[in-house]
N, CA, C and O atoms as a GROMACS GRO file, in nm:
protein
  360
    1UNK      N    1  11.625  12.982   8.261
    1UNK     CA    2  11.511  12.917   8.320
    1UNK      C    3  11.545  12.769   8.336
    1UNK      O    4  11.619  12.711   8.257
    2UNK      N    5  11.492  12.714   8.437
    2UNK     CA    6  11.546  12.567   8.482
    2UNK      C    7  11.441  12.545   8.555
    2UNK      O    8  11.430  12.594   8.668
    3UNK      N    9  11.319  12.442   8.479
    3UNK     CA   10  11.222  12.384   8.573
    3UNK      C   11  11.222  12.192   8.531
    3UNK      O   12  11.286  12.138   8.441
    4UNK      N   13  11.126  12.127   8.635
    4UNK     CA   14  11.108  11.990   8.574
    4UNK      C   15  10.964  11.997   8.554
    4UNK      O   16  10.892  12.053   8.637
    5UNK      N   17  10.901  11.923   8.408
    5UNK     CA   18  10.754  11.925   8.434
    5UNK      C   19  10.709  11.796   8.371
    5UNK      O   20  10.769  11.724   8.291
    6UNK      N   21  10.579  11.781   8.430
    6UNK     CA   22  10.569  11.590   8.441
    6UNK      C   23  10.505  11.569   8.317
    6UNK      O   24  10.385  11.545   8.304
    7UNK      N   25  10.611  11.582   8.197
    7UNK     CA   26  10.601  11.528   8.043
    7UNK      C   27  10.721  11.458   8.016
    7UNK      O   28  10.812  11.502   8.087
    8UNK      N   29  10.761  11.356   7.932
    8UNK     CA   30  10.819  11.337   7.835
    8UNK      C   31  10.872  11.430   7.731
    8UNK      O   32  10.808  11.503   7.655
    9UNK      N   33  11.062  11.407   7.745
    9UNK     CA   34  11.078  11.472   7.662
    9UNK      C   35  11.030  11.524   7.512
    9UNK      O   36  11.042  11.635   7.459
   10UNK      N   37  10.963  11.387   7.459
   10UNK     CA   38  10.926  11.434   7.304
   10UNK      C   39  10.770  11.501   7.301
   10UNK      O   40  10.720  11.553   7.201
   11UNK      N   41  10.715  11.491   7.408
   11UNK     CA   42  10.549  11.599   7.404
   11UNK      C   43  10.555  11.676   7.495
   11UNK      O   44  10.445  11.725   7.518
   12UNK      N   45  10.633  11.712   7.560
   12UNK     CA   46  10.722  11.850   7.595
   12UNK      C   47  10.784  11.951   7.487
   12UNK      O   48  10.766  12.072   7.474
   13UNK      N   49  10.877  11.842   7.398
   13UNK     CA   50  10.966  11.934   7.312
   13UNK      C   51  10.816  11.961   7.189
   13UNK      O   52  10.819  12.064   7.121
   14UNK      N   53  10.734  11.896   7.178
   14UNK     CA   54  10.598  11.922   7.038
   14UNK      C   55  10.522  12.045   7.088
   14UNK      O   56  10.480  12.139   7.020
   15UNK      N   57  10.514  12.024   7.213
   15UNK     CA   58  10.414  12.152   7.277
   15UNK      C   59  10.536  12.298   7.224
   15UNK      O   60  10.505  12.391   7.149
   16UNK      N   61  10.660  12.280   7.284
   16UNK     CA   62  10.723  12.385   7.259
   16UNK      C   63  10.708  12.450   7.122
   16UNK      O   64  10.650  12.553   7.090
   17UNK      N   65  10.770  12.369   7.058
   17UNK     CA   66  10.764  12.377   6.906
   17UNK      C   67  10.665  12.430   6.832
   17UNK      O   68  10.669  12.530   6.761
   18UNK      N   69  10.550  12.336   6.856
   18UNK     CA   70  10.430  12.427   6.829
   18UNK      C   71  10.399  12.605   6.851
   18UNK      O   72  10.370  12.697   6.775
   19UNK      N   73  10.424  12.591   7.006
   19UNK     CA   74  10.438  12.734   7.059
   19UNK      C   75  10.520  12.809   6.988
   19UNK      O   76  10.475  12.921   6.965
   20UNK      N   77  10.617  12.789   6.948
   20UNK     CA   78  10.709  12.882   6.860
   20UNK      C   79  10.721  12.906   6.699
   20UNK      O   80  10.777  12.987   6.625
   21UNK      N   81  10.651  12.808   6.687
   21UNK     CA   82  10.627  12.828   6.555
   21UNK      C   83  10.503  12.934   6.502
   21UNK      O   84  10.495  12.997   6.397
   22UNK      N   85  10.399  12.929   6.630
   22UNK     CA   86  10.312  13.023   6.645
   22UNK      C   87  10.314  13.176   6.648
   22UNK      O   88  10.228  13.264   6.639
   23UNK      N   89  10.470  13.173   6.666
   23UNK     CA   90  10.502  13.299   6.711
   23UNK      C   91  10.568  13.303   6.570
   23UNK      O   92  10.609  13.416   6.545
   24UNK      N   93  10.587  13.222   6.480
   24UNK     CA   94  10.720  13.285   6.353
   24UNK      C   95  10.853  13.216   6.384
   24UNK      O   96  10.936  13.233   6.295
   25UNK      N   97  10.881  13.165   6.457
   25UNK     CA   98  11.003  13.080   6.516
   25UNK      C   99  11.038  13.014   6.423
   25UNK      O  100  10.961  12.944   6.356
   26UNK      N  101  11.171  13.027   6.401
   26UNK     CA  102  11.223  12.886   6.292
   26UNK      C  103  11.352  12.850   6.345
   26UNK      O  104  11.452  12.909   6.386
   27UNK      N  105  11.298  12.690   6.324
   27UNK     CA  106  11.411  12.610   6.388
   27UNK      C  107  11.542  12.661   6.304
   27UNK      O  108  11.559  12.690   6.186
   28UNK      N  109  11.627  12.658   6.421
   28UNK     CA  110  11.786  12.689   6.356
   28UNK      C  111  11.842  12.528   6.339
   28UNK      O  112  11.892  12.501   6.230
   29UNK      N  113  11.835  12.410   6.454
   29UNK     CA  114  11.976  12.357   6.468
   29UNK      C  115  11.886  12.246   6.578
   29UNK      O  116  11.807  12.283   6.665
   30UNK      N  117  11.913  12.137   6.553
   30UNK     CA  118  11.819  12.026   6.694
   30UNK      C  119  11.769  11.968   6.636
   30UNK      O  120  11.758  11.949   6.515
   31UNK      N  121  11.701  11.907   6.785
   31UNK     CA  122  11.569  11.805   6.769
   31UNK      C  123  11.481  11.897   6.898
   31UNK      O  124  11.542  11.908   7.005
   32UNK      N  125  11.351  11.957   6.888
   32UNK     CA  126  11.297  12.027   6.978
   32UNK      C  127  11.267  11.876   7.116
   32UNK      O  128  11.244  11.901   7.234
   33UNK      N  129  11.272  11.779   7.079
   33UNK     CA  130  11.243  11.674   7.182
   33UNK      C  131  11.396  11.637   7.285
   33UNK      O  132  11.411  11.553   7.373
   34UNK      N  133  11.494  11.742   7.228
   34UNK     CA  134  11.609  11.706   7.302
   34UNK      C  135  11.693  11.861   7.328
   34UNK      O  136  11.682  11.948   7.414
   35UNK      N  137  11.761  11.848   7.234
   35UNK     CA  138  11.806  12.025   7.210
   35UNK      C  139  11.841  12.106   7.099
   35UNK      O  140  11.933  12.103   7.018
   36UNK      N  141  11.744  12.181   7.115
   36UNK     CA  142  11.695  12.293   6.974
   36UNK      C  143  11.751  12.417   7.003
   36UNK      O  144  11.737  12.455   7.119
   37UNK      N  145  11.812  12.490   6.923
   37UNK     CA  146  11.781  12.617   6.892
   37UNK      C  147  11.688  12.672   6.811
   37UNK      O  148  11.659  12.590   6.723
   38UNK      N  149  11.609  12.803   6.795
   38UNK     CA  150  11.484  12.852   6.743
   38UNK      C  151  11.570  12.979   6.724
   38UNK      O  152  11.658  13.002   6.807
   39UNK      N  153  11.544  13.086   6.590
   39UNK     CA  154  11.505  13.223   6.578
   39UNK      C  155  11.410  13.266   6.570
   39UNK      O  156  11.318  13.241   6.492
   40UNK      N  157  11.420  13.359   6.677
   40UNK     CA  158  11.263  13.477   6.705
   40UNK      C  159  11.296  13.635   6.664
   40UNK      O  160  11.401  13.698   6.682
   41UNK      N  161  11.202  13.666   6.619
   41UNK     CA  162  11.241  13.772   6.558
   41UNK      C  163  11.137  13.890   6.636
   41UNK      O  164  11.017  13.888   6.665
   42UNK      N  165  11.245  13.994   6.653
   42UNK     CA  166  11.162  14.088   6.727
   42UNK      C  167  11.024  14.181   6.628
   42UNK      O  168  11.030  14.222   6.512
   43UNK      N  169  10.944  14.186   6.698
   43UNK     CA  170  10.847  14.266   6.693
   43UNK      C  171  10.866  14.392   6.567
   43UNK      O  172  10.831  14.408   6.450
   44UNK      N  173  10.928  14.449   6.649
   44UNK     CA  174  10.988  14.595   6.577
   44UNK      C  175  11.082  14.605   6.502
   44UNK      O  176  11.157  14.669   6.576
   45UNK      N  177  11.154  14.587   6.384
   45UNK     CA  178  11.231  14.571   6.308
   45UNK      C  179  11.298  14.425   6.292
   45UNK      O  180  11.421  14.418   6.299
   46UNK      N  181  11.231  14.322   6.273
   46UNK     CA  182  11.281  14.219   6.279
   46UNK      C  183  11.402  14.169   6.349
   46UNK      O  184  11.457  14.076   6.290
   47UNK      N  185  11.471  14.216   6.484
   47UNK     CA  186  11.589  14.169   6.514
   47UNK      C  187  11.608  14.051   6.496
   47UNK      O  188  11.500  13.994   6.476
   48UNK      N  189  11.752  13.939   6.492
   48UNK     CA  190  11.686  13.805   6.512
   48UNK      C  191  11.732  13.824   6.659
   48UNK      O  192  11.818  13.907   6.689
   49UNK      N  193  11.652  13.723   6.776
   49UNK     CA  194  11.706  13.681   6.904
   49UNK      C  195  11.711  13.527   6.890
   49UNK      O  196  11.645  13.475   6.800
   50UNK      N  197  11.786  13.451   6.974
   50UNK     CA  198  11.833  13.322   6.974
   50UNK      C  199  11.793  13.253   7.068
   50UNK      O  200  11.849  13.272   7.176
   51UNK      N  201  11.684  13.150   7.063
   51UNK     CA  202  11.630  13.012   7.181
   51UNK      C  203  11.719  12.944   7.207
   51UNK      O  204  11.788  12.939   7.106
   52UNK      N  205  11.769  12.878   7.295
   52UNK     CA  206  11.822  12.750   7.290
   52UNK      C  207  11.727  12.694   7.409
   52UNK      O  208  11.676  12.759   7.501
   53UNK      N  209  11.713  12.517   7.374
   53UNK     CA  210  11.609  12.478   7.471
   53UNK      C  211  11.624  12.335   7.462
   53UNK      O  212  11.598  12.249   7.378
   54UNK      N  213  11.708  12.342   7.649
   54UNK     CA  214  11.758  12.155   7.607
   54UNK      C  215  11.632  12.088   7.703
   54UNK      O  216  11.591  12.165   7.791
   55UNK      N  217  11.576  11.971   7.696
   55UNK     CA  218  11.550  11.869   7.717
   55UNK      C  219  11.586  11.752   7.819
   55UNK      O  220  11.645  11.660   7.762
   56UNK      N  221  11.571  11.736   7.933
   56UNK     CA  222  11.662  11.625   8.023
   56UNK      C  223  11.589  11.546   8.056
   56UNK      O  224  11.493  11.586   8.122
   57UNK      N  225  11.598  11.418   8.032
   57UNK     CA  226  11.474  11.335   8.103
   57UNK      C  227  11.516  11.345   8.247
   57UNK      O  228  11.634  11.375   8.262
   58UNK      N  229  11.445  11.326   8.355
   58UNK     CA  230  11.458  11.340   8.482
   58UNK      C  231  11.301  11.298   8.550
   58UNK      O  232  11.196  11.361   8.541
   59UNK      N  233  11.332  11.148   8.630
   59UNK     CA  234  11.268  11.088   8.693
   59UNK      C  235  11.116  11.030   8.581
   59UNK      O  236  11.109  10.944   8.493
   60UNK      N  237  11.012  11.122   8.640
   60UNK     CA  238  10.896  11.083   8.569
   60UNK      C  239  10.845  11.211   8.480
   60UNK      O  240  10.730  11.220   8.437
   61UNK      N  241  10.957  11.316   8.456
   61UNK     CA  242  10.920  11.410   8.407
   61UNK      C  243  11.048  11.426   8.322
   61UNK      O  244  11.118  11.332   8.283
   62UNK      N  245  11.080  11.621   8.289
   62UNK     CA  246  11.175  11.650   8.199
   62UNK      C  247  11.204  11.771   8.278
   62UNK      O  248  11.132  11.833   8.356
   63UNK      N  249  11.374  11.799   8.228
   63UNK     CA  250  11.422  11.866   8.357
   63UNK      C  251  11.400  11.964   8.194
   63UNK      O  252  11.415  11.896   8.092
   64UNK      N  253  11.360  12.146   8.170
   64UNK     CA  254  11.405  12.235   8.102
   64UNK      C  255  11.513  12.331   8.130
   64UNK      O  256  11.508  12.402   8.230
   65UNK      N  257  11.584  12.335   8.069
   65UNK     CA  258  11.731  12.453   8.031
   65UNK      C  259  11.698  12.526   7.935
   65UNK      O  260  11.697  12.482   7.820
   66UNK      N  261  11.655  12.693   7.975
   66UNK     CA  262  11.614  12.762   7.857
   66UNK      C  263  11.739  12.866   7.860
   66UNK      O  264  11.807  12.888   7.961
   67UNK      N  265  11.759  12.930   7.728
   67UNK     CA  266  11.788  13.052   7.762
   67UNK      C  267  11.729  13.157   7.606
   67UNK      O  268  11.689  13.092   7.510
   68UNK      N  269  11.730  13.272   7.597
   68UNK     CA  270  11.668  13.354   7.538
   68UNK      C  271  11.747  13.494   7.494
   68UNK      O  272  11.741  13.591   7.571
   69UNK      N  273  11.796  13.500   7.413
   69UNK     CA  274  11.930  13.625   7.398
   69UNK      C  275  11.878  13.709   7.289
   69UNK      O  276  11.788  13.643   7.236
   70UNK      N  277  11.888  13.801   7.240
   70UNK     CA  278  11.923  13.899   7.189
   70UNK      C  279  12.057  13.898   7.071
   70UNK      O  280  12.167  13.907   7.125
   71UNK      N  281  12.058  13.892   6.973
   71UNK     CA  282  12.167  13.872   6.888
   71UNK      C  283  12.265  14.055   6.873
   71UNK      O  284  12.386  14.077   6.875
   72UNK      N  285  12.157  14.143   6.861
   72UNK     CA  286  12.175  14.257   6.863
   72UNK      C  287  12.155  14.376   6.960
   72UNK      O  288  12.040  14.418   6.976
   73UNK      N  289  12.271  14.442   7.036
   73UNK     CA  290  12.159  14.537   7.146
   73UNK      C  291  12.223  14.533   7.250
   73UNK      O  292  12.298  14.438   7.270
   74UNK      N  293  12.213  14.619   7.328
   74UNK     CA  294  12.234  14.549   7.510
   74UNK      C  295  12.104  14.542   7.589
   74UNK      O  296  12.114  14.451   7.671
   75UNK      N  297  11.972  14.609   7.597
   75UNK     CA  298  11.882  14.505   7.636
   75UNK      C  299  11.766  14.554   7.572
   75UNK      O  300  11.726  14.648   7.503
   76UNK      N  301  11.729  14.439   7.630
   76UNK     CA  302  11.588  14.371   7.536
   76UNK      C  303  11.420  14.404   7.579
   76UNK      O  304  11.314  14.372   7.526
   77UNK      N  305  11.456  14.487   7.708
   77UNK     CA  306  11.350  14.532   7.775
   77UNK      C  307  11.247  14.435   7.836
   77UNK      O  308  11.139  14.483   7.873
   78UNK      N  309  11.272  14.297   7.851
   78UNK     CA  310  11.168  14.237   7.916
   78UNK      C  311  11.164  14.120   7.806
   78UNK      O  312  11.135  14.012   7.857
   79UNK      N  313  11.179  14.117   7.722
   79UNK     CA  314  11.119  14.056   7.594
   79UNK      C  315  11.151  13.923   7.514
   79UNK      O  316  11.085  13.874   7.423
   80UNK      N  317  11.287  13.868   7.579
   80UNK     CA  318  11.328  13.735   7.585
   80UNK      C  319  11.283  13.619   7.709
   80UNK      O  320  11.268  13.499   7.691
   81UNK      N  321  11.265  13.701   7.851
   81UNK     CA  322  11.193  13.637   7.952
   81UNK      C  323  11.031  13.655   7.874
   81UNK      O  324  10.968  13.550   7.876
   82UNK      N  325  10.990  13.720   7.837
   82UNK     CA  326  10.852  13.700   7.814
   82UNK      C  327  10.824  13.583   7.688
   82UNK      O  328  10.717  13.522   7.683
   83UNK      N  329  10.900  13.568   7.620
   83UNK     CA  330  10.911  13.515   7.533
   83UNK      C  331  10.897  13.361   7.604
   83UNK      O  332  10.798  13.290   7.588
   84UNK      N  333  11.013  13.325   7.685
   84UNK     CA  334  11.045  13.158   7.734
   84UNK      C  335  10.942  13.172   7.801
   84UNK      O  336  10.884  13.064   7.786
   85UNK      N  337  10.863  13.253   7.884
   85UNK     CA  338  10.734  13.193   7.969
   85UNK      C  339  10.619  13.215   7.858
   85UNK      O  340  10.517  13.186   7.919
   86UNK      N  341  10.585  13.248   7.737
   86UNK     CA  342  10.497  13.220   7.653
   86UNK      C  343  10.548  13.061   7.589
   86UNK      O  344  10.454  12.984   7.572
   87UNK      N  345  10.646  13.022   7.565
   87UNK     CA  346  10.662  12.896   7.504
   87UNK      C  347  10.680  12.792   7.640
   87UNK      O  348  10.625  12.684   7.618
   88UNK      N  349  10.727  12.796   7.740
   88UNK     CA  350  10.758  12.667   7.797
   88UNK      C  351  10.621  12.639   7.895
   88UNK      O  352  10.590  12.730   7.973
   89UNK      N  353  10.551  12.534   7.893
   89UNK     CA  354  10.424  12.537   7.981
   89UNK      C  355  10.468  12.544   8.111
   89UNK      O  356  10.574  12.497   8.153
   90UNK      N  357  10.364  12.621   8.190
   90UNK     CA  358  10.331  12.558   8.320
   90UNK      C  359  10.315  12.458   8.435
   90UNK      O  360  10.263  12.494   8.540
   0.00000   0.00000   0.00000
């Protein structure tokens, strides 16, 4: 996922954070106001899957670089994209 949205990196990266922590998310590795990794853990037997979520300032906004993996498996059925559009706003 690669969008720009008209926040600042550091209440961009708080909204995220928040969002994921909501979900059980724990920070692995970062600063969520720049670039974080998060573990999410699946639903159904705890898999772990892996956030990474960089931060770019860009113009009057913030450019996002998401991605959303699966540690275990070959797929995930939907469930890492659903995941980055529940945490990254609109």
């Amino acid at each position: 996922m690669d969008r720009v949205l008209p926040l600042s990196p550091e209440a961009l990266g708080a909204e995220i954070a928040e969002r994921a922590r909501r979900e059980g998310a724990e920070l692995l590795a970062g600063d969520p106001g720049e670039h974080a990794t998060w573990i999410a853990r699946t639903a159904l037997l705890a898999f772990p899957d892996y956030v990474s979520i960089r931060l770019i300032p860009e113009g009057d906004g913030t450019r996002i670089v998401a991605l959303s993996r699966s540690r275990f498996g070959y797929s995930d059925r939907g469930v890492n994209r659903a995941r980055l559009g529940r945490w990254i706003p609109r």
